[in-house]
C-alpha positions in Angstrom: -36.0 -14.7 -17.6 -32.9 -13.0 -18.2 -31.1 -11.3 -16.0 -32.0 -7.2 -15.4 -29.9 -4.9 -17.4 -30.1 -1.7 -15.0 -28.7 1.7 -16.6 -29.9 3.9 -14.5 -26.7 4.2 -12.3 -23.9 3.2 -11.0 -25.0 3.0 -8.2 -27.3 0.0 -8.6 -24.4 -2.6 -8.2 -24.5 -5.4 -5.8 -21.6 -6.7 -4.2 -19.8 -9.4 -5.8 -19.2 -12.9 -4.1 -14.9 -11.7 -3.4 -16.3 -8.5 -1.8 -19.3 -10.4 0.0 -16.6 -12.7 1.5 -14.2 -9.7 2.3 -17.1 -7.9 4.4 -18.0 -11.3 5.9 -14.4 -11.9 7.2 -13.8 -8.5 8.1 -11.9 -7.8 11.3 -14.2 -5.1 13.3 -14.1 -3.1 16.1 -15.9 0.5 17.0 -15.2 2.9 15.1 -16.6 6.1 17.2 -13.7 5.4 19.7 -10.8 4.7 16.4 -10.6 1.1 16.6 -12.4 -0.3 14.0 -9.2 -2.3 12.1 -11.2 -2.7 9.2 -11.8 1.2 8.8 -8.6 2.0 9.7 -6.7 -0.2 6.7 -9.5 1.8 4.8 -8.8 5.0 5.8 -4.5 4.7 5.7 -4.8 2.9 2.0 -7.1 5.7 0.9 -4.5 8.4 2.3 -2.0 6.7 0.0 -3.6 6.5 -2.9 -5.2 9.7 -3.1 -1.5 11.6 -1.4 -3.4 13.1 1.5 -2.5 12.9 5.1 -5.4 11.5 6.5 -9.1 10.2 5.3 -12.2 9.3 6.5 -14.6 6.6 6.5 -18.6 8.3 5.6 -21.8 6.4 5.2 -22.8 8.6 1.8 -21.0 11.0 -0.3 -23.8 13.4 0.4 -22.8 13.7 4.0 -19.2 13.2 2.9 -19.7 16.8 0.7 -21.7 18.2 3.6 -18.6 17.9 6.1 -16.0 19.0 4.1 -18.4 22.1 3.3 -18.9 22.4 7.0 -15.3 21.7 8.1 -14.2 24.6 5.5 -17.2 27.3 6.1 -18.7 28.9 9.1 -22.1 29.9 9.6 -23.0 32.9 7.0 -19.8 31.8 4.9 -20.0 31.4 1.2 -19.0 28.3 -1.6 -18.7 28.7 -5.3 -19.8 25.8 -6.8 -21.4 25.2 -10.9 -24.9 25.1 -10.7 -24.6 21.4 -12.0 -23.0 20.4 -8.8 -24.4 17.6 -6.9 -23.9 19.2 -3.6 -25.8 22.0 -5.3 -28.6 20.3 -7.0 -28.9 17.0 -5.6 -28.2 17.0 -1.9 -31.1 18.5 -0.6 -29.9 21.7 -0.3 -28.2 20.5 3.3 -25.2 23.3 3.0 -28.1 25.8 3.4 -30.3 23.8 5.9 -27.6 22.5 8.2 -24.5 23.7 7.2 -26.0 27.4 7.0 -23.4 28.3 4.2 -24.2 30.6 1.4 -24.0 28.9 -2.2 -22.5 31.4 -4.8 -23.6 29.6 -8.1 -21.7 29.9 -11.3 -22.5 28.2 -14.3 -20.9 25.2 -15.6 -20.1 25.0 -19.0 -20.9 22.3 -22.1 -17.6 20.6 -20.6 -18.3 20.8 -17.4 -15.5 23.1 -16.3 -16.1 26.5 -14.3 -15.2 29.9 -16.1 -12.6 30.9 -14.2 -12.7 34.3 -14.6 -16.1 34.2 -13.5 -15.5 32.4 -10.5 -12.8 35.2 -9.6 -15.5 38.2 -10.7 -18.2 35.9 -7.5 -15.4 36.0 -5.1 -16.9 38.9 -2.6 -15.3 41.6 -1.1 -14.5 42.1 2.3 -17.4 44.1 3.2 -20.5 43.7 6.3 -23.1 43.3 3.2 -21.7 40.5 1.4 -21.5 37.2 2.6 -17.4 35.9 3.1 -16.6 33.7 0.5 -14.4 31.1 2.0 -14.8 27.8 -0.4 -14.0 26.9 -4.0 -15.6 23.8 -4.6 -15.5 21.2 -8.4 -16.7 18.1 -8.8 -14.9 15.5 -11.4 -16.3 13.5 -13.5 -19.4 15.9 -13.5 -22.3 14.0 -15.3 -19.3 11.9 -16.6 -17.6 14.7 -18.0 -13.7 15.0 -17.2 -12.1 18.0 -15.9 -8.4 17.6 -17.5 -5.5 18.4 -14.9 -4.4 21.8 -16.8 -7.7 22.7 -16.0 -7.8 21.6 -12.5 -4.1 23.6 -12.0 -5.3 26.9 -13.2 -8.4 26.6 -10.7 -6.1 25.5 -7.7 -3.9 28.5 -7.9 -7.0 31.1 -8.4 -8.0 29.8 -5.2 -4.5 30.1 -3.2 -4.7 34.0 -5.2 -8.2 34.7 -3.7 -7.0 33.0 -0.4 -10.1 30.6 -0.8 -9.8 26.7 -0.4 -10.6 24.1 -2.6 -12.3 21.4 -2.4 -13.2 18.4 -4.7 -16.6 16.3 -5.3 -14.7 12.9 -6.8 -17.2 11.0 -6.2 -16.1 9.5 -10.1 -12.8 10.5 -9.5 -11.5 6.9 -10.4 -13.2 7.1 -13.7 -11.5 10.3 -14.7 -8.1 8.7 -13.6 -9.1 6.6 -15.8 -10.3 8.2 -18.7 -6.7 10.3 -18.5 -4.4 7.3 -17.9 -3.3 8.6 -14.6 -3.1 8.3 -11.2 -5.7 10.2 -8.6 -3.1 11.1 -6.5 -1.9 13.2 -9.3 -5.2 14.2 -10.5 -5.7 15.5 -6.9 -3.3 17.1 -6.2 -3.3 20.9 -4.8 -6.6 20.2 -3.4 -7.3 20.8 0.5 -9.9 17.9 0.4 -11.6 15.6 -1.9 -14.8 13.6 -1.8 -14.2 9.8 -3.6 -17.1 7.5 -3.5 -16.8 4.3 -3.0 -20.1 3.0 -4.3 -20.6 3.7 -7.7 -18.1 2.5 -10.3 -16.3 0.9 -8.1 -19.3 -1.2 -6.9 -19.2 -1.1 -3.1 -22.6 -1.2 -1.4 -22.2 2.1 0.8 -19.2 4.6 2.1 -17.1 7.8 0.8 -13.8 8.4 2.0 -13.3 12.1 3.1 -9.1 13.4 2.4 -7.3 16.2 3.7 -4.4 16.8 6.4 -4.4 15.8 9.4 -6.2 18.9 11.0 -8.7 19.1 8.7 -9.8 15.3 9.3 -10.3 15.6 12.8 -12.6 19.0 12.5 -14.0 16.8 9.8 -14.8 14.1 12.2 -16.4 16.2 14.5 -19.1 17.4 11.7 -19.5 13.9 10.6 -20.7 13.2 14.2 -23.1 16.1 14.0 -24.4 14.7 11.2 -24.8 11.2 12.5 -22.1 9.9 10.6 -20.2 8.1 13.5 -20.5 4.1 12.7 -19.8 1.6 14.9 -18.6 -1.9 13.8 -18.5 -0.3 10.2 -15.4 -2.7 8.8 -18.6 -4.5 7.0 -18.8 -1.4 5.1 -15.0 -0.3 4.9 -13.7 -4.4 3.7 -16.2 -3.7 0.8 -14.4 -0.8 0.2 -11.3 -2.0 0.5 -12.0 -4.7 -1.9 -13.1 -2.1 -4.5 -10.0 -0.4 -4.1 -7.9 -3.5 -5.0 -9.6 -4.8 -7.5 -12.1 -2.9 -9.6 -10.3 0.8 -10.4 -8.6 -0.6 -13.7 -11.6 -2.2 -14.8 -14.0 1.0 -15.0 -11.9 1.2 -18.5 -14.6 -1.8 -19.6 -17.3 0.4 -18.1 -15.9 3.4 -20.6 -15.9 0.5 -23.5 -19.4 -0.6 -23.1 -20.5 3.0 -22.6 -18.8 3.9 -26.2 -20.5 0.7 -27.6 -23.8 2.1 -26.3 -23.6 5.3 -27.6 -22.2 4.0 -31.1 -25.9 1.7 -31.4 -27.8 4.5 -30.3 -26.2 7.0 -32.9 -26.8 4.4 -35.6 -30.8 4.7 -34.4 -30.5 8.2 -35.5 -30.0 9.8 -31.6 -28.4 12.9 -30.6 -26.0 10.9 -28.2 -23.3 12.5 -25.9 -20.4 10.1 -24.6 -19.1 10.9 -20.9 -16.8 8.0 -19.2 -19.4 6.0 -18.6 -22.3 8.2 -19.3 -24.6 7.8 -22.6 -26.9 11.2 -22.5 -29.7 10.0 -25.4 -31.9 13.0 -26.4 -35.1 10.7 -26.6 -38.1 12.8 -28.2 -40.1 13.8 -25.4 -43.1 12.5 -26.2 -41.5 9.0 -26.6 -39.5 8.9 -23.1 -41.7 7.5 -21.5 -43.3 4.8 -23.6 -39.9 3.9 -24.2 -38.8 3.2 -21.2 -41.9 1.1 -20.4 -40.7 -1.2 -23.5 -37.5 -1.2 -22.2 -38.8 -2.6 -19.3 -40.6 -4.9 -20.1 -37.4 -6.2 -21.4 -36.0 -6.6 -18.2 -33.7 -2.8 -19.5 -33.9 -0.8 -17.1 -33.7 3.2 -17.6 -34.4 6.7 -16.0 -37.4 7.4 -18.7 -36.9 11.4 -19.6 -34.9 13.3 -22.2 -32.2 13.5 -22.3 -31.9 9.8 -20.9 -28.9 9.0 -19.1 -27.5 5.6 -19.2 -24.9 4.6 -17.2 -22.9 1.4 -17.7 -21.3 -0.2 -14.5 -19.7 -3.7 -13.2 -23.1 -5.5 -13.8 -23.4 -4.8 -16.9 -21.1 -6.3 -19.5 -20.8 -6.1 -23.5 -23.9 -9.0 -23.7 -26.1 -6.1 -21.4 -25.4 -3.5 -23.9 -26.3 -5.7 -27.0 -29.7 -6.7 -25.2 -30.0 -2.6 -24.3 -29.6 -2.0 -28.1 -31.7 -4.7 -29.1 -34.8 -2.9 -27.2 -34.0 0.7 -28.6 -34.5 -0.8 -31.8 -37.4 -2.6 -31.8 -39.3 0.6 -29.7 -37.8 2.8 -32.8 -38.8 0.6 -35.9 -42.5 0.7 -34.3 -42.1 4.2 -33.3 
């Protein structure tokens, strides 16, 4: 049978046999006391890249978010995030349940982006009956979508006006650098932290590397051991990661091509498609989704069935995947 074409996520990948062999060679040590080598190499190359002074090694980027919520906000403080946000939608509402910080939601627009001028108007005043608003917080890619730098400028200097700090989901962070045609350090900076995974296009099997100064990564650390974050021999984990930084950022521009081939056969089919990085959004007809994706499926394609349908092209699947996706959406649509 042929091999499974999974576009559900990115995050599906498995490692590859040079990443298997990194993690199997890795050099550990415990990581709770600092002396993890592994981790460490991690931790300093991630500073580099990304032009902080310090990051940290996290199982998930969902506890990764929760810290750098935590390490920012106090009990009864407030975020304003989009209501798209993953740490909004998707993460189990923990800033509320353990981080006991108030969400301020504002809504994202068809780019993705933040009004900023209602961000400013959600910004509370000091005053006993409101919440204190302490956090600015914008996540890039956002369902693929690219926040451009001008963009990320203007909302990095409301913040410093409104005396708020920023922070910065980037858990795709790498595509968008890549999608622009520059560097993350650049793309990041002006933030006070950022949130890069390192499992999902850049095909790790776990870990999120937490960045900020010095001071912030140490209170950091601290919430990361409340949340039962501390690792021991977790090297396995950071060489993977380490390998994914070395060796698969350029190539998430193939991931983009394959996504664009994608969408380009599905538009032909007569879809409503909507191209982010590597993010196909397919408005499937409801009462197809679902029938669909069995077909797909038994195919060996694998998809999320609902409308819209998100596809998402990653390091597992190449330009051959893509044709065999395409080849199911047809033959479901010229019997449907």
């Amino acid at each position: 049978m042929p091999a499974i074409v999974d576009l559900r996520s990115d995050t599906v990948t498995r490692p590859s046999p040079g990443m298997r062999k990194a993690m199997h060679d890795a050099e550990l040590g415990d990581d709770v006391f600092g002396d993890d080598p592994t981790v460490n190499r991690l931790q300093a190359r991630a500073a580099e890249l990304f032009g902080f002074e310090a990051a940290l090694l996290f199982p998930t980027g969902t506890q990764s978010n929760l810290a750098a919520l935590m390490t920012h906000c106090q009990r009864g403080d407030e975020v304003i995030l989009g209501s798209e946000a993953h740490s909004y939608r998707y993460e189990g509402g923990g800033l509320g349940v353990l981080g006991s910080i108030h969400p301020q939601v504002v809504p994202n627009r068809a780019d993705g982006t933040l009004d900023l001028s209602e961000v400013e108007s959600a910004v509370k005043p000091d005053d006993p009956h409101f919440p204190r608003t302490r956090l600015l917080a914008l996540e890039n890619t956002i369902t693929g979508r690219v926040l451009p730098r001008s963009y990320l400028e203007d909302a990095i200097a409301l913040a410093r006006r409104k005396n708020l700090a920023i922070h910065l989901d980037g858990a795709r962070i790498f595509n968008a650098a890549v999608q622009l045609k520059t560097r993350v350090k650049d793309l990041c900076a002006g933030f006070d932290s950022v949130s890069s995974c390192l499992s999902k296009g850049l095909g790790a099997p776990a870990g999120t590397v937490l960045l900020g100064s010095q001071s912030f990564v140490e209170k950091a650390r601290r919430a990361r051991k409340v949340l039962g974050g501390g690792m021991r021999q977790s090297g396995v984990i950071a060489a993977g990661g380490l390998y994914a930084l070395e060796n698969n950022v350029e190539r998430l521009a193939e991931d983009h091509r394959n996504a664009e081939q994608l969408a380009r056969g599905l538009r032909e089919l007569g879809l409503d498609v909507q191209l982010n990085t590597n993010m196909v959004l397919a408005r499937i007809p409801p009462d197809q989704a679902a029938r669909l994706g069995e077909h797909l499926g038994q195919q060996g394609i694998l998809v999320l069935a609902r409308s819209p349908m998100r596809l998402v092209t990653h390091l597992d699947v190449d330009a051959a995947g893509i044709d065999r996706a395409l080849s199911g959406f047809r033959s479901f649509f010229k019997k449907n």
